[in-house]
C-alpha positions in Angstrom: 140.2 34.5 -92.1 138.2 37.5 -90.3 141.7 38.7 -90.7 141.6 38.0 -87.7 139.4 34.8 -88.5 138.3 31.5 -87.0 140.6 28.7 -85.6 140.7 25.5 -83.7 142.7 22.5 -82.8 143.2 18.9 -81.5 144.3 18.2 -78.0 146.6 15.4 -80.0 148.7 17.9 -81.9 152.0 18.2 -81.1 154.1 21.1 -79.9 156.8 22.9 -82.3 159.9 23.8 -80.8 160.6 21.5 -78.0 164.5 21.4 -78.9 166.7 24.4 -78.5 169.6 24.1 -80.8 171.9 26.3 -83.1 170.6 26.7 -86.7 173.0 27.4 -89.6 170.7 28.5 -92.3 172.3 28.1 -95.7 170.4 29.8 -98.3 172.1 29.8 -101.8 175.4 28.8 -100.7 175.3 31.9 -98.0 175.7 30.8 -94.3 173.2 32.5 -91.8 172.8 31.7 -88.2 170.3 31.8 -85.0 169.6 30.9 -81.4 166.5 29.1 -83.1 165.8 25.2 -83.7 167.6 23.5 -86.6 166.6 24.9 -90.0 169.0 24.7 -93.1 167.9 25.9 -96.6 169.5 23.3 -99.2 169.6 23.4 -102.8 166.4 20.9 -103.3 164.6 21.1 -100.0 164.2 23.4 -96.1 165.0 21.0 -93.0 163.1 22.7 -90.2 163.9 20.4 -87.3 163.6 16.8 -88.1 161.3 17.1 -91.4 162.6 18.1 -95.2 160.3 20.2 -97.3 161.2 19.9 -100.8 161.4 22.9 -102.8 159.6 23.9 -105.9 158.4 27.0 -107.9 155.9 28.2 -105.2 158.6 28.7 -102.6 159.3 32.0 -101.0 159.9 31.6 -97.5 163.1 33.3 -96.2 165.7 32.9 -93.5 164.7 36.1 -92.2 160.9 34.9 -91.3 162.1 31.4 -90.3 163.9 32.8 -87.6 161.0 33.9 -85.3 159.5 30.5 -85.3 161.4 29.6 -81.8 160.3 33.3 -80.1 156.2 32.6 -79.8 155.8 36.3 -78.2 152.3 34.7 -77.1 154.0 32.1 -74.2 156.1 34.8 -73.0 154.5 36.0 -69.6 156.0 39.3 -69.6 155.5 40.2 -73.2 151.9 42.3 -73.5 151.2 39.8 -76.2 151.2 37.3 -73.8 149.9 39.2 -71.2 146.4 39.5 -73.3 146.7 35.7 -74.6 146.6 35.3 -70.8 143.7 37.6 -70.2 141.6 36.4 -72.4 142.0 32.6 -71.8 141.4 33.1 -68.1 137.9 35.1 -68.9 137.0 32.4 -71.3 137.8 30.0 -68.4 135.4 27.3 -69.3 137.1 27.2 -73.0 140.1 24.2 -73.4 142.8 25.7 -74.3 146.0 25.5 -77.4 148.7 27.6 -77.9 151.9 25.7 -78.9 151.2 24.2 -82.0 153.3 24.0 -85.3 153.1 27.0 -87.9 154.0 24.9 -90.8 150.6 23.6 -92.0 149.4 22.0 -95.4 147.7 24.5 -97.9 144.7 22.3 -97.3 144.0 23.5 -94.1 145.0 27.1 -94.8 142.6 27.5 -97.6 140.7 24.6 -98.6 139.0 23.7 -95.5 138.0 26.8 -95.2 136.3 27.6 -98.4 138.7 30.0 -99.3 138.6 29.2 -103.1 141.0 28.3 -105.4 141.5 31.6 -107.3 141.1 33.6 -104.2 143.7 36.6 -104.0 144.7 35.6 -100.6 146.3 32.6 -101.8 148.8 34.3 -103.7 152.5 34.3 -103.1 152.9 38.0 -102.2 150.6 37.0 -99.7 152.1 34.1 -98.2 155.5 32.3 -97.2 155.4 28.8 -99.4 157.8 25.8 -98.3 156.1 24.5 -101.6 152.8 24.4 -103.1 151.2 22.1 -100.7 153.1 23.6 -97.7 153.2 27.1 -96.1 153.6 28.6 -93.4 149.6 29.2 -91.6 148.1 32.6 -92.1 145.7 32.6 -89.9 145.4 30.5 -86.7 142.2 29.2 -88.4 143.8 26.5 -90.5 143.3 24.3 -87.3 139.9 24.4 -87.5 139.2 20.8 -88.3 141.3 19.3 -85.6 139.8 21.6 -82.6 136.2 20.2 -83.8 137.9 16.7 -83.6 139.5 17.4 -80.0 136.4 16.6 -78.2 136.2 19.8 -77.2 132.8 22.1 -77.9 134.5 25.6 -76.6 137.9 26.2 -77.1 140.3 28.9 -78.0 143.3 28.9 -80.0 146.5 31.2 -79.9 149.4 31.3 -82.1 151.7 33.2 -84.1 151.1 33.8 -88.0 152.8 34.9 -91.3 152.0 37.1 -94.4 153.9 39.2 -96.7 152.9 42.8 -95.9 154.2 46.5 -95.9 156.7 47.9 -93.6 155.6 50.4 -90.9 155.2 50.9 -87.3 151.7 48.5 -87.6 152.5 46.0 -89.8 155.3 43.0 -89.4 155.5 39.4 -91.2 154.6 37.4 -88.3 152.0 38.0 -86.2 149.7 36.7 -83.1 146.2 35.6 -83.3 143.6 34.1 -81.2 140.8 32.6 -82.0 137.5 30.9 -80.0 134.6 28.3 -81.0 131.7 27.2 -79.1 129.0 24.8 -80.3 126.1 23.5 -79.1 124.6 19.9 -80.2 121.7 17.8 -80.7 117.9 18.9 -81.7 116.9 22.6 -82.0 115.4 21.9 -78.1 118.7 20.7 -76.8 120.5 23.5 -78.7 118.5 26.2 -76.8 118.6 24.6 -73.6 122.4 24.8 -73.2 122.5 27.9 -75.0 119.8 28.8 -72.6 121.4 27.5 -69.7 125.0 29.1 -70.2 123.6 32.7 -70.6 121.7 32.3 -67.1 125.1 31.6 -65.7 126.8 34.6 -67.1 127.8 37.6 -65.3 126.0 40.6 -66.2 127.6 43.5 -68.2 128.9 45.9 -66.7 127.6 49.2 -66.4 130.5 51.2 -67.9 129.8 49.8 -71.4 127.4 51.4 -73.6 126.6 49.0 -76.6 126.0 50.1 -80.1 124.2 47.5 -82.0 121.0 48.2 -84.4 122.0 44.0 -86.4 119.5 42.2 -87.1 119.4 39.1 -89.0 118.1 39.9 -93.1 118.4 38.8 -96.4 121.9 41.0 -96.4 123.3 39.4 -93.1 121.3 36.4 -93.2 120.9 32.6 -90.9 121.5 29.5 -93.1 119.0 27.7 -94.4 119.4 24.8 -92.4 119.4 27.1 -88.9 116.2 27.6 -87.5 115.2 31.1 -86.2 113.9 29.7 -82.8 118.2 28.6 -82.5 119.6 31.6 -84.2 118.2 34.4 -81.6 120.0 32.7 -78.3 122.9 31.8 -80.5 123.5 35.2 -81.3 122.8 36.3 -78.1 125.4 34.4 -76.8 127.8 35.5 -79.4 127.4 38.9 -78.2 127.6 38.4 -74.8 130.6 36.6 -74.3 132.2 39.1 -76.5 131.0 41.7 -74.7 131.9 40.3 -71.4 135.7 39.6 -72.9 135.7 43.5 -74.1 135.0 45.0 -70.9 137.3 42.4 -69.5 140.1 43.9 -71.4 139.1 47.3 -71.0 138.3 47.0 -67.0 140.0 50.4 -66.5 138.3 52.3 -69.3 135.8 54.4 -67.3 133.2 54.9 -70.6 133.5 52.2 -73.0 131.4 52.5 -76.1 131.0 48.9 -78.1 129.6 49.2 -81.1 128.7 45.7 -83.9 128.4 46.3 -87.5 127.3 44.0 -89.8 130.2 42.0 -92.0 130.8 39.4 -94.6 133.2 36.6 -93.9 132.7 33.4 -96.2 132.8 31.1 -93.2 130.1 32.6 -90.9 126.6 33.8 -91.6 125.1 35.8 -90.3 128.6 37.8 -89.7 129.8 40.9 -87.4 132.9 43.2 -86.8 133.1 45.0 -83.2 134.6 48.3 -82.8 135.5 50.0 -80.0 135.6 53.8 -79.4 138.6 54.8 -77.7 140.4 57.9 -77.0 138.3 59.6 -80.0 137.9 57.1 -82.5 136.3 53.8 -83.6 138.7 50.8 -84.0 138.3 47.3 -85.4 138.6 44.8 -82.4 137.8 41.8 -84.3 135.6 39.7 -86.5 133.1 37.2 -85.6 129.4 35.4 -86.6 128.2 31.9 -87.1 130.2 29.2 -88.0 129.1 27.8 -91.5 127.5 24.6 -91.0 129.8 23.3 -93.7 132.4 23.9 -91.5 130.5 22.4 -88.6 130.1 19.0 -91.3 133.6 19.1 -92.3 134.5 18.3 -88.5 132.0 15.7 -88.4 129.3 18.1 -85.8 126.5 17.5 -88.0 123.7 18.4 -85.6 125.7 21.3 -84.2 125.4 24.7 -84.2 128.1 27.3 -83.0 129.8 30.4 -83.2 133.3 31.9 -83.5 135.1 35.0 -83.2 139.0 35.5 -84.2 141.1 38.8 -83.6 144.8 39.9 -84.0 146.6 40.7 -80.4 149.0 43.0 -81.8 146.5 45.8 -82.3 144.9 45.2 -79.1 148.0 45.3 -77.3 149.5 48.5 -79.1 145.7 50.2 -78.1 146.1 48.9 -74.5 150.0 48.9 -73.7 150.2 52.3 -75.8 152.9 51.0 -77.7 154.0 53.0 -80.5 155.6 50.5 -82.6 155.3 46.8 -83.6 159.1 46.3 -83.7 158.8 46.9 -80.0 156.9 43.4 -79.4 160.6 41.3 -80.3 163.0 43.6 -78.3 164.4 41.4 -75.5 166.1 45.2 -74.4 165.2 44.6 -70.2 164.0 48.3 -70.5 161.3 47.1 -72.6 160.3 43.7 -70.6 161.0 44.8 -67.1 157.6 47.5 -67.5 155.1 44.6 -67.9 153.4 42.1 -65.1 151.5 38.9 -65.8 148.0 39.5 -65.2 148.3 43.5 -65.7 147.6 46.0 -68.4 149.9 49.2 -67.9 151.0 52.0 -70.2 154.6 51.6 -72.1 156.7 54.1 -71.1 159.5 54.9 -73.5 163.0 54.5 -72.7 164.4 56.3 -75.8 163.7 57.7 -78.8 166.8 57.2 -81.5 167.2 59.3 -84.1 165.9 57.8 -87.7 168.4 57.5 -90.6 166.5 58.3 -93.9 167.8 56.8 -97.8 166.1 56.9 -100.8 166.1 54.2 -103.4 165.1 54.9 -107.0 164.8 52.3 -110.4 162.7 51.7 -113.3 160.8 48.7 -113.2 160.8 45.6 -115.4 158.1 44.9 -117.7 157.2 42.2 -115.0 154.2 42.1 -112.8 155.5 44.3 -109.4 154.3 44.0 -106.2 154.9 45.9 -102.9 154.9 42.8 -100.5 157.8 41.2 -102.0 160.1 44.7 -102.4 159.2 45.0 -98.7 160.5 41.5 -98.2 163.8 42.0 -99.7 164.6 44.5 -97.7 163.6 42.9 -94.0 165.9 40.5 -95.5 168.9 42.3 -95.6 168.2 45.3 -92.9 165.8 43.1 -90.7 164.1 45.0 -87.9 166.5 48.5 -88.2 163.8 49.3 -91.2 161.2 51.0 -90.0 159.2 52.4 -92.5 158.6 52.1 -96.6 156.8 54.1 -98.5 156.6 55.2 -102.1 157.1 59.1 -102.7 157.1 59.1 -106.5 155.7 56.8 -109.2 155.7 58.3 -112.7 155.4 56.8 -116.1 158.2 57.8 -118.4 155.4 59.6 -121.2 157.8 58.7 -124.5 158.8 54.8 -123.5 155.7 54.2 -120.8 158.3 52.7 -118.7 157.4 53.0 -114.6 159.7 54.5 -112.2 159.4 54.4 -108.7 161.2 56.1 -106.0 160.9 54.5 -102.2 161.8 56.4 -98.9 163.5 53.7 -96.8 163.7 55.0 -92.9 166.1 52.9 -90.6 166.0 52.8 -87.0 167.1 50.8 -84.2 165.0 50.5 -81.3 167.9 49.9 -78.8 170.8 52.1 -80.0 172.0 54.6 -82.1 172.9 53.7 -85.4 175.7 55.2 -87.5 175.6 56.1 -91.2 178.1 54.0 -92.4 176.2 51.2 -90.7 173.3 52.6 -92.8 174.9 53.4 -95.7 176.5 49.5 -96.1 173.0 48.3 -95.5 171.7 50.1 -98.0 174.3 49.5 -100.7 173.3 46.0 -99.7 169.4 46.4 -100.5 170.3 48.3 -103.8 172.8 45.2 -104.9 169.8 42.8 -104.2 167.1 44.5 -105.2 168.5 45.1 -108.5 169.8 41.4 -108.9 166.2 39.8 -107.7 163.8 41.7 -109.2 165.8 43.2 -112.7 165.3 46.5 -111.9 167.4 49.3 -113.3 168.4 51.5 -110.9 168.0 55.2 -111.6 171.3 56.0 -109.6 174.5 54.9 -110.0 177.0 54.6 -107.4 
């Protein structure tokens, strides 16, 4: 969604996880195990618990991923990703409130209830982790949209962890946090502007360490829907950019000259539509992404004669920019060092405990006549090195100028955030990513061993 997107969910959904059990993973006849709930890959369908996914073309998801469902970084109290779930569900204090609720979600309410369209790129499997076609596992914490509306609920937030295929370096992992808020207002355009109205008397001022950048206005480019009237859009919006705001200088209590600044954005969910930055130590950074909530949305959910806003942003980011924490890897490490710095209820710096020295391979192969994609290379090898691989990039891609065969070369970097690795550890891993690379993807390696 805003890639950091919009979200929402039924008090009636039920929590994931609830068991804690042993799970032997069996994935093509190799064994794999976890200190996670039940899951077993077999040859025609994925138990996760008590339910059987069958399998089909569209499948993708891997052991390795399925193996962080159980950890939900958010609900941990000491973890700075829950520390700012925390934070910013006691500021929104007035908002219900859920965060333990099922990743595994229908591609329905990934995409399709939220207008994402058919042939949209972010549907794609180097995208996504697919049980099936119709199954995956949720992207963005928005695909709960529909059942928050439902809940009864007309502010709430939502908070969860999510999954996509991506790159490997020290900001970018496969799963994820998110959370998300909605608040609507019903009834006539009078009754909308009196609540609107009467919630903005009751907020606290902004504070006067923020200075606010923010020349939006509503146009043709950034425009209201035709079914909003102006005389509700202008205290909407207001609203909108209060409370966020207000939930900024919140987080950034002990920044002593905050500078907010709103830009206008396209999001096919919300219109008008807004990304906030934030300049801190000497640069503008995305916080998150926000506007008002298409009123197909709002119908979808049954809130016909509502009007209501949302904003949705990723905690990882925020909590590397706050905690000063240098890597993403860093968020899973149950090392003591690591959880022992942090306090509910307090944002202070991360202090490293050690820096290990990297270990460095190269891996080099022509490519396939196939359609090649970074995302699922990258996967491959979280699969077989998991979280010692800290970084992948390409450092030579050249066309062969006789045969106009491709050949890349990647630079693999391996490091372990609690201990010293050896290079015959390395090296075995790495004769294990060549092995499988090679088999799963045809290439021909330009190396031989």
């Amino acid at each position: 969604m805003f890639r950091n997107s919009i979200l929402r969910l039924s008090s009636s959904i039920q929590p994931y996880g609830t068991k804690s059990r042993l799970v032997t993973i069996v994935c093509q006849r190799s064994f794999y195990s976890t200190q996670n709930s039940g899951i077993e890959f077999k040859e025609n369908s994925i138990q996760v618990n008590d339910t059987a996914y069958h399998r089909d073309d569209w499948t993708n998801v891997t052991p390795t991923v399925l193996s962080k469902l159980e950890r939900k970084l958010h609900l941990q109290p000491r973890n700075p990703i829950g520390i700012i779930r925390q934070l910013i569900e006691d500021h929104f204090n007035d908002f219900a409130t859920f965060n333990n609720v099922s990743p595994i979600v229908t591609t329905q309410q990934n995409f399709d209830d939220l207008l994402i369209p058919k042939d949209h790129p972010s549907r794609t499997k180097s995208d996504n982790y697919y049980f099936n076609k119709d199954t995956v596992l949720r992207a963005h914490t928005s695909a709960h949209q529909l059942q928050g509306l439902a809940s009864g609920a007309n502010k709430f937030l939502i908070s969860g962890d999510v999954y996509r295929r991506d790159e490997i370096d020290s900001s970018h992992y496969p799963v994820f946090h998110q959370i998300e808020g909605l608040a609507y207002f019903g009834g006539q355009d009078e009754d909308q502007v009196a609540a609107i109205q009467a919630d903005l008397e009751k907020a606290k001022p902004i504070p006067a360490n923020i200075e606010i950048v923010d020349d939006t206005v509503i146009h043709a480019g950034n425009p209201k829907q035709d079914r909003h009237s102006q005389v509700v859009m202008t205290p909407l919006v207001a609203h909108l950019k209060h409370s966020i705001n207000s939930m900024i200088c919140h987080l950034f209590a002990d920044e002593p000259n905050l500078k907010v600044r709103w830009i206008e954005a396209y999001f096919p969910f919300t219109s008008p539509s807004y990304e906030v930055e934030i300049f801190y130590q000497g640069e503008w950074l995305e916080v998150l992404g926000c506007g008002v909530v298409q009123q197909t949305l709002l119908d979808k959910g049954n809130r016909h004669d509502a009007v209501g806003w949302a904003f949705g942003m990723g905690l990882e980011r925020l909590a590397m920019v706050l905690f000063g924490i240098p890597d993403i890897r860093l968020f899973w490490s149950q090392d003591n060092r690591f959880i022992d710095q942090f306090t509910p209820g307090q944002i202070n710096k991360f202090q490293a405990f050690s820096k290990y020295p990297p270990c460095i391979k190269d891996i080099s192969f022509w490519l396939p006549p196939t359609e090649w994609h970074d995302n699922n290379f990258c996967e491959s090898i979280r699969g077989v090195a998991g979280d010692l691989v800290e970084n992948v990039k390409v450092i030579d891609d050249f066309v062969h100028p006789k045969t106009n065969r491709r050949s890349l070369c990647y630079r693999i970097m391996y490091r372990s955030m609690d201990r010293n690795v050896t290079n015959d550890e390395i090296n075995e891993i790495q004769e294990k990513v060549r092995s499988t690379v090679e088999q799963e993807f045809g290439v021909e390696l330009r190396e031989k061993k």
